[in-house]
C-alpha positions in Angstrom: 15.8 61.3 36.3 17.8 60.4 33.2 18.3 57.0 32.1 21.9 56.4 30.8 23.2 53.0 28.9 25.9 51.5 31.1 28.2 51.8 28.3 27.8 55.2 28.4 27.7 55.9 32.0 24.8 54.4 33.6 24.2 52.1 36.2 24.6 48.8 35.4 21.3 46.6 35.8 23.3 42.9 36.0 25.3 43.0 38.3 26.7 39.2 38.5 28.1 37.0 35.7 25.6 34.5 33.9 25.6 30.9 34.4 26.9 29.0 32.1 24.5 27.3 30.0 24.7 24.4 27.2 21.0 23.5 25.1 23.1 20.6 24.1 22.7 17.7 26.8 23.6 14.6 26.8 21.0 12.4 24.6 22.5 15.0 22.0 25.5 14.6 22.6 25.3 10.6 22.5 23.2 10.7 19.0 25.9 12.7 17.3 28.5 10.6 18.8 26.2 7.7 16.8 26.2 9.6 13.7 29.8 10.4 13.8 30.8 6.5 14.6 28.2 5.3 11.8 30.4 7.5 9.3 27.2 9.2 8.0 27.5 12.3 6.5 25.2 14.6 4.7 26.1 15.5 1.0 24.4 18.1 -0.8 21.7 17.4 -3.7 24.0 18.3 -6.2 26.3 15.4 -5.6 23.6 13.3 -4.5 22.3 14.1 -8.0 25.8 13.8 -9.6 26.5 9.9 -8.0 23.0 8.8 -9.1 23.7 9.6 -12.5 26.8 7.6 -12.7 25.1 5.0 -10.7 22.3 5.2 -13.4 25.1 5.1 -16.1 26.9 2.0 -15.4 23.5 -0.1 -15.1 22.4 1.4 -18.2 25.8 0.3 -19.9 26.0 -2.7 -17.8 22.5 -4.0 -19.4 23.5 -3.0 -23.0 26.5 -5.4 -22.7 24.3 -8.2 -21.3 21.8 -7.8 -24.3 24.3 -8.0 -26.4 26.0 -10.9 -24.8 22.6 -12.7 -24.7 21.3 -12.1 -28.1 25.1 -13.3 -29.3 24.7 -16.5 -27.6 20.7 -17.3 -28.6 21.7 -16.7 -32.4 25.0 -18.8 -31.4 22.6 -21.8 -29.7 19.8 -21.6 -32.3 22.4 -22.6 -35.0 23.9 -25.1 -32.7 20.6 -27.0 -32.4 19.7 -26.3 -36.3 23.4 -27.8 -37.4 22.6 -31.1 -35.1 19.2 -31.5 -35.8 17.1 -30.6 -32.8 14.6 -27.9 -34.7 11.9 -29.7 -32.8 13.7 -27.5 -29.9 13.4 -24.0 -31.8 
């Protein structure tokens, strides 16, 4: 007895079509439809990366301005108060 591949000329051991068959079911189906609706979407570590460091950026820049600004307006109020007489308040 020799044993042939249907493709090249055997018999054919499945006979009938398969049934069709989805792993994806309906829970699935409803949590990507939440995803989807939620506009999340996945972004890769270098632009993860790339948006923290412009995040990190403007709050380092952002703080330099405001020590500036404040340090501007103690020298500006300690001369205030020293020109009107209130060093009891330095």
């Amino acid at each position: 007895m020799q044993n042939k591949l249907a493709l090249l000329g055997g018999k054919k051991v499945i006979t009938k079509p398969f049934i069709p068959y989805s792993s994806i079911g309906k829970e699935e189906e409803i949590a990507a439809k939440k995803v989807l609706k939620k506009k999340f979407y996945l972004i890769s570590s270098v632009h993860l990366k790339k948006i923290l460091e412009e995040i990190l950026f403007t709050v380092v820049i952002t703080f330099r301005n405001l020590k500036g600004h404040l340090k501007k307006n103690l020298k500006s109020n300690m001369q205030f108060l020293s020109i009107h007489g209130h060093q009891d308040l330095l």
